[in-house]
N, C-alpha and C positions, 0 to 999 in steps of 0.2 A: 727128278725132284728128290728121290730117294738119295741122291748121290751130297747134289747139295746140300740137303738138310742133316744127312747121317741120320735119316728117320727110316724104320721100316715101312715106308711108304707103302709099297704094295702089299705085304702082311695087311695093311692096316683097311687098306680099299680093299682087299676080296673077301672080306667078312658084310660086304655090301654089295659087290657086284655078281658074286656068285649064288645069293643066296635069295629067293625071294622076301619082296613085302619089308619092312620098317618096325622099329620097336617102340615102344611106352617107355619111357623114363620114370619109374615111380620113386617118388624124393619124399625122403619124410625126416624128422628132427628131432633126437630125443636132450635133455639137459647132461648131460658129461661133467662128474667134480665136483663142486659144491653147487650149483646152478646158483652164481651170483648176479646182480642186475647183469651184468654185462660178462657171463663166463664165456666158457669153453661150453660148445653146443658139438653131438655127434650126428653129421650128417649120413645119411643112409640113401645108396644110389642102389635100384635093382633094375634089371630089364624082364622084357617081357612081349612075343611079337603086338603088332596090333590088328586084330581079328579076337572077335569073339571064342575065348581057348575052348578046347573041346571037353576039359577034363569039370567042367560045372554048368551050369546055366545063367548063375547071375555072380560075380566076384567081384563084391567090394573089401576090400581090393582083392587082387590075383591069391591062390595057394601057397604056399611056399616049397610044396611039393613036386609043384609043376616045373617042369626043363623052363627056361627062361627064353628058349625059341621051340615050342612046343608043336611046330611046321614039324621036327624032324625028331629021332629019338636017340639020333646019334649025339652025345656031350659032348665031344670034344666039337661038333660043327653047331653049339649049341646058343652064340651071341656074336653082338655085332660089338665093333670098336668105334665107343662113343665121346667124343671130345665136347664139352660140359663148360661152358662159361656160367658162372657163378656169381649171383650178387645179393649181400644180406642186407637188411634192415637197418636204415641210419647210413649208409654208405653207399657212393655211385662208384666204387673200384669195383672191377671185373676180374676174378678170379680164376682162371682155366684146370681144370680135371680132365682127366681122359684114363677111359679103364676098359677091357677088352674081357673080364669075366663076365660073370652072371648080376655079379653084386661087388657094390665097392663102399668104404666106408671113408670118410677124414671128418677130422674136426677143424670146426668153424668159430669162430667170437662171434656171437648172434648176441643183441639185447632178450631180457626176460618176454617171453610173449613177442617175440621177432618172425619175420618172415626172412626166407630163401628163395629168390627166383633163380630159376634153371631155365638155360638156354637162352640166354641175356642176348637181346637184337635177333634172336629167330637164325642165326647162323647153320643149327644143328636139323638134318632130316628126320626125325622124330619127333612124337608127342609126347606131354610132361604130364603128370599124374602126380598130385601129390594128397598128404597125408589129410586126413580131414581139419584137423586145426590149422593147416599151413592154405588151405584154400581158402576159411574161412578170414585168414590175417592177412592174404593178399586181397583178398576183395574187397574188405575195409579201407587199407592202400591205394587200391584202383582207382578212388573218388578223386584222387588228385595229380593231376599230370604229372607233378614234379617231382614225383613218386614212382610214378609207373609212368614211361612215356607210352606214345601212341602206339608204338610197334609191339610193345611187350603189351599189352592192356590185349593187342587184338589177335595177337599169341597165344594169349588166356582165354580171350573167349572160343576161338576154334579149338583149341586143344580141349576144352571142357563141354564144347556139343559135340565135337567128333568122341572125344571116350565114351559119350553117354549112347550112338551107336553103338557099340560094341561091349554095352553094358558096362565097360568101368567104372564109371565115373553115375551118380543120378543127375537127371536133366534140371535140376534145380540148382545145380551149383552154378551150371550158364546163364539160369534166369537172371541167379540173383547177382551175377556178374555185370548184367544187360544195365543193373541197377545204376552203377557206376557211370554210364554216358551220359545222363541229363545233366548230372551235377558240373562234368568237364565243359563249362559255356565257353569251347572254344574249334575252330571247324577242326577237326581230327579225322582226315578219309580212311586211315586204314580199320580202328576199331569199331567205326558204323558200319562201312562195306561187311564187315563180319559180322555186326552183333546184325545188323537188318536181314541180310543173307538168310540165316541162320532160323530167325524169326518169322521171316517170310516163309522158308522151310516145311517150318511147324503149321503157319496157317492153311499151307495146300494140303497137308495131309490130314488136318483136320477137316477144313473144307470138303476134301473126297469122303471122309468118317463120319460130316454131319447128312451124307445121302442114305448111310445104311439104315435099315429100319431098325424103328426104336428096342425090335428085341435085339438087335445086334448094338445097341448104346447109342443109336446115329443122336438120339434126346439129348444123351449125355456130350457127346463131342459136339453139337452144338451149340451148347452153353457155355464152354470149354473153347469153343473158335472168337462167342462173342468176351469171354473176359480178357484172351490175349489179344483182342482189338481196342478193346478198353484201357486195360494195362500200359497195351506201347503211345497212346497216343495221350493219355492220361499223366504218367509218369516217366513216358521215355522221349517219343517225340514232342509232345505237346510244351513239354517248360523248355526244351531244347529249343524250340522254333521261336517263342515265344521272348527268352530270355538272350539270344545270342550279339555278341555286340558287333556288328559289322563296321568297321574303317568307311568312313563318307556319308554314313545313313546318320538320319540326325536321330531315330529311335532303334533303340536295340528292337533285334528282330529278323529273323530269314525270310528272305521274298523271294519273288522270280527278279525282283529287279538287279541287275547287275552293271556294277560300275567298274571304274577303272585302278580303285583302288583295292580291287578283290586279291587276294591272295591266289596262286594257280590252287592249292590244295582248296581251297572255298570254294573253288568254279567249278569245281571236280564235286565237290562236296555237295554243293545245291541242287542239282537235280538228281542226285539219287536219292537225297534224305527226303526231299519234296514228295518223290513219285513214293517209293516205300510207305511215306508219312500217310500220302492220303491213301495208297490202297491197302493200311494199315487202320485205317478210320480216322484222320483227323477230316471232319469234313469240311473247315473253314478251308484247308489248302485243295480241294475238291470245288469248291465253291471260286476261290480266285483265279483256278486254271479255266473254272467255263468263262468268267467275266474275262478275262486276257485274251482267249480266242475271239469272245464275239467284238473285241475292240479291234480286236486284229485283223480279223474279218472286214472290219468296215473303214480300216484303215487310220484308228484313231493311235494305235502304237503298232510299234513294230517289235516284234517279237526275237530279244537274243539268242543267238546259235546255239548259245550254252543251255537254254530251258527250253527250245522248240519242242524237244521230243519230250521232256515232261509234260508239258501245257497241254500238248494234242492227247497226251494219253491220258491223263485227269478229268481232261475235260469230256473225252469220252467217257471216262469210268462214271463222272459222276449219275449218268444215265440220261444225260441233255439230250434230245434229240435232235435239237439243231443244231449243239456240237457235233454229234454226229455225221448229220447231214454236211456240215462243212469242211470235217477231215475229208468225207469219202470226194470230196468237190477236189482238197487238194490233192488227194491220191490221184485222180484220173486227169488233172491238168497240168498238173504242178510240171516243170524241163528241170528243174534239178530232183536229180538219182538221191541223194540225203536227203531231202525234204518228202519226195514220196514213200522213201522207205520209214522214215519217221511218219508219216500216217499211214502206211500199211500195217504198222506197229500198235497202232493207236486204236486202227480198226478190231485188235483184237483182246483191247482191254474192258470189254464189254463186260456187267456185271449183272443186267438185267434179263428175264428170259425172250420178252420181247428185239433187244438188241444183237443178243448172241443167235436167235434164231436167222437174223436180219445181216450179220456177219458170213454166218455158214450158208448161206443162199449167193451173199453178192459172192463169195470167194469161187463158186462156181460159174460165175455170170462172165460176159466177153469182156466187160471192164479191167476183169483182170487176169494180167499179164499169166501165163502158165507157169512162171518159173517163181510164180506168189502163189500159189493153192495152197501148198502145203504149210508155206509158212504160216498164212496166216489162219490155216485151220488148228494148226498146232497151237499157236500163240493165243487161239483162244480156250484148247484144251490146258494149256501149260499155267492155268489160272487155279484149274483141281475145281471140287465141286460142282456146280450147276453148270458149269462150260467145261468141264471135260465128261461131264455124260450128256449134257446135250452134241458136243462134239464127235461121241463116237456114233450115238445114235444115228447121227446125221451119216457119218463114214455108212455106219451097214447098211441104211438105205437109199443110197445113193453110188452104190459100189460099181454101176454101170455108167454112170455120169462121169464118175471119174476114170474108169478105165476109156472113155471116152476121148476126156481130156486131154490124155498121156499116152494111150495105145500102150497095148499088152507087153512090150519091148520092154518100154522103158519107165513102167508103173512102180516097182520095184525100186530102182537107183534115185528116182527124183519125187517119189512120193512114200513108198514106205520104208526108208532110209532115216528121212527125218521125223516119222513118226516115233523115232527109238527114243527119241526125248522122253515121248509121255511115259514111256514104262514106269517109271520110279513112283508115279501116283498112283498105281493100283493100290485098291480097298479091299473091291470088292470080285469074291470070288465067280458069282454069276456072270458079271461083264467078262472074268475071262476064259470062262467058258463059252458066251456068244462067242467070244474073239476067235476059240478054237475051231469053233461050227462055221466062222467066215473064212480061215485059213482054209477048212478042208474045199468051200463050197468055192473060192475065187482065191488060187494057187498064184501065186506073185506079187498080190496086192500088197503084202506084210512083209519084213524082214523073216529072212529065216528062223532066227532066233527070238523074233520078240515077242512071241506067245510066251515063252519058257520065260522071258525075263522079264514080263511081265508078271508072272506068275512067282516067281522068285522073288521080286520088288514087293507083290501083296503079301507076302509070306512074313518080309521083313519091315514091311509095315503095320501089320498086324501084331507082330513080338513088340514095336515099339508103343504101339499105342498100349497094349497091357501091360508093359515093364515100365516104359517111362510115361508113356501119353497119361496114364491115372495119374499120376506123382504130379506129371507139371499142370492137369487141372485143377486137384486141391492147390498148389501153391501159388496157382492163379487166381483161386477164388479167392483166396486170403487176402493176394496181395491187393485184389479190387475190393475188400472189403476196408479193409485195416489202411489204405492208399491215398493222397489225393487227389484232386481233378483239376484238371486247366481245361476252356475254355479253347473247345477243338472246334468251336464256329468261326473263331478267326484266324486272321495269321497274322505275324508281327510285323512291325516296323509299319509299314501303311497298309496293313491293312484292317 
């Protein structure tokens, strides 16, 4: 490659493959010249790894004293070579940079009050950071496709929740980014996949935060879990579902129903926005998944491939018990392998205490398969709150059932392998300390490591909820005060 290009091609890859971890792009924009409506603007490119640097506790933005890869203390092995597609304000031309120090500068024709995207279609392996004015003039931008397409919008949203882990960036610049998708009435998979993801994120770890006792704020994070259920269904999913114009439906509107004029990104689109929607709190799309199973059940429709596994898991969540009752019907009869694993799924999206109790029993029972325990004990830990402390509770009194289940061998590889999922929800420091007191008392049960990384995970969930968890519940409560409301008892189009 290096031959036919005349590029120092390898120079340029081993400032990546030699070196751990990924950098921050921090971009910012000062006026250069007369600052006319339409001058000369000086763009400002810095790096910086990405990991929380060790030379401060909270950098908005980094030091400038800090190495630009501060992993090492040697300068000359001090940054990576970053190649930068460029596109300003008023303009869809793509501009390329590429610079190998610490810091790079060129000037730009920006309009007065213009924005700069960096890293134009997500080509580059790094995260973009920019200056406070330039985030807050892209996200006014973001309200409209034709502005920001899908891919760059959801560019934005990850890069501005992943810096606010590592303290770059505050978690309010991803909320108020979140803002931009109800307005876009049109299916978009890449920037819901992230801004839901994301949000859903925040709700497990608040949901583990609203169990700690109220001296520990558990009062506070759960007032803080119901505004950002309020929030998204209120002002993110709810005008979304409500307002969206589907091709063949005579009313605007997202349903389960699916035709043939659906776009592949809409089919993709529909049951993720659906399931997020409701276990986000829109309860009208809670309420349509139980009425669609029990039609389905009795054979009044038949249920699209594309929504199965939303329906079964809605319809459980919403607390139905005779949804219930007739997933776990399909689980144990069902001859197709994708249909009982979508109600194996479903079984563990239980949100009430009598359900989840009622989950963590049958997963032990002969019904089900051995090579389902763990999932679906997990699946109902991987919920956070009331199902992953009812779920562990359940593990430490039940530790002989399940080595039971599995035999001393092979308890390890096929049940506490996949328990490594839940580490990332630790809260609370007590749970892992039982954890430590089961490790010692039944040696195999757990991953080697997943006391430590569970314990790591509450550590780092702990710095977020005091660094950003405060920030983004005042800016939650605001935004539910100062906010509108849509009408989350129904759902659109017909319903």
């Amino acid at each position: 490659i290096a031959a036919s290009s005349g590029q120092p091609v390898g120079d340029m890859m081993a400032t990546w493959t030699r070196r751990r971890g990924f950098p921050i792009l921090s971009v910012s924009l000062e006026p250069s010249g007369s600052g006319s409506i339409a001058g000369n603007q000086l763009l400002s490119l810095d790096q910086v790894p990405y990991h929380a640097p060790r030379t401060y506790t909270v950098g908005l933005p980094f030091t400038p004293e800090m190495y630009c890869n501060d992993w090492t203390d040697d300068i000359a092995d001090s940054s990576w070579w970053i190649p930068v597609a460029l596109r300003v304000a008023g303009s869809n031309a793509v501009q390329w940079h590429s610079f190998s120090n610490c810091s790079s500068n060129l000037t730009l024709v920006v309009p007065h009050n213009g924005w700069v995207l960096a890293n134009v279609g997500r080509y580059g392996f790094y995260r973009v950071n920019y200056s406070e004015p330039l985030w807050a003039s892209l996200t006014a931008a973001a309200t409209q496709k034709s502005i920001i397409n899908s891919i760059d919008l959801a560019g934005l949203l990850d890069d501005a929740y992943s810096l606010s882990l590592v303290r770059q960036l505050s978690i309010t610049t991803f909320l108020g980014l979140t803002q931009a998708l109800s307005g876009r009435v049109q299916p978009e998979l890449p920037p819901w996949s992230i801004g839901l993801g994301w949000l859903q994120r925040m709700a497990d770890v608040l949901s583990s935060a609203a169990f700690l006792g109220d001296a520990a704020g558990g009062a506070q994070w759960r007032s803080c879990l119901g505004n950002l259920r309020q929030f998204v269904t209120d002002q993110l999913t709810g005008p979304f579902i409500q307002h969206l114009e589907v091709p063949g439906q005579a009313k605007p509107g997202l349903t389960f129903d699916v035709n043939s004029q659906d776009s592949p990104e809409l089919r993709l689109l529909r049951p993720k926005l659906l399931t997020a929607a409701g276990f986000l709190g829109h309860s009208g799309v809670m309420q349509q998944a139980s009425q669609l199973l029990q039609q389905a059940a009795t054979g009044q429709v038949v249920l699209a491939a594309d929504v199965t596994k939303a329906v079964y898991s809605l319809a459980v969540g919403s607390g139905d018990e005779t949804a219930y009752e007739a997933v776990q019907k399909i689980y144990e009869q069902s001859l197709d392998p994708t249909d009982k694993d979508h109600a194996l799924h479903a079984l563990a999206r239980v949100s009430t205490a009598p359900l989840i109790s009622r989950s963590l029993q049958y997963a032990l029972s002969p019904a089900v398969r051995t090579q389902d325990v763990a999932k679906l004990l997990v699946d109902v830990a991987k919920q956070g709150g009331l199902g992953f402390n009812m779920t562990w509770e359940f593990i430490i009194n039940h530790t002989d059932d399940i080595l039971k289940k599995y035999g001393a061998g092979d308890v390890t590889y096929s049940f506490g392998r996949p328990l490594n999922k839940l580490a990332r929800l630790f809260v609370d420091e007590s749970l892992v300390e039982r954890l430590k007191s089961l490790e010692q008392q039944q040696p195999g049960l757990l991953s080697p490591t997943f006391v430590e990384e569970a314990n790591e995970a509450r550590m780092l969930n702990a710095d977020w909820l005091r660094l950003q968890g405060v920030d983004a519940c005042a800016w939650l409560a605001d935004a539910v005060a100062t906010g509108g409301s849509s009408d989350s008892s129904t759902v659109g189009g017909n319903g």
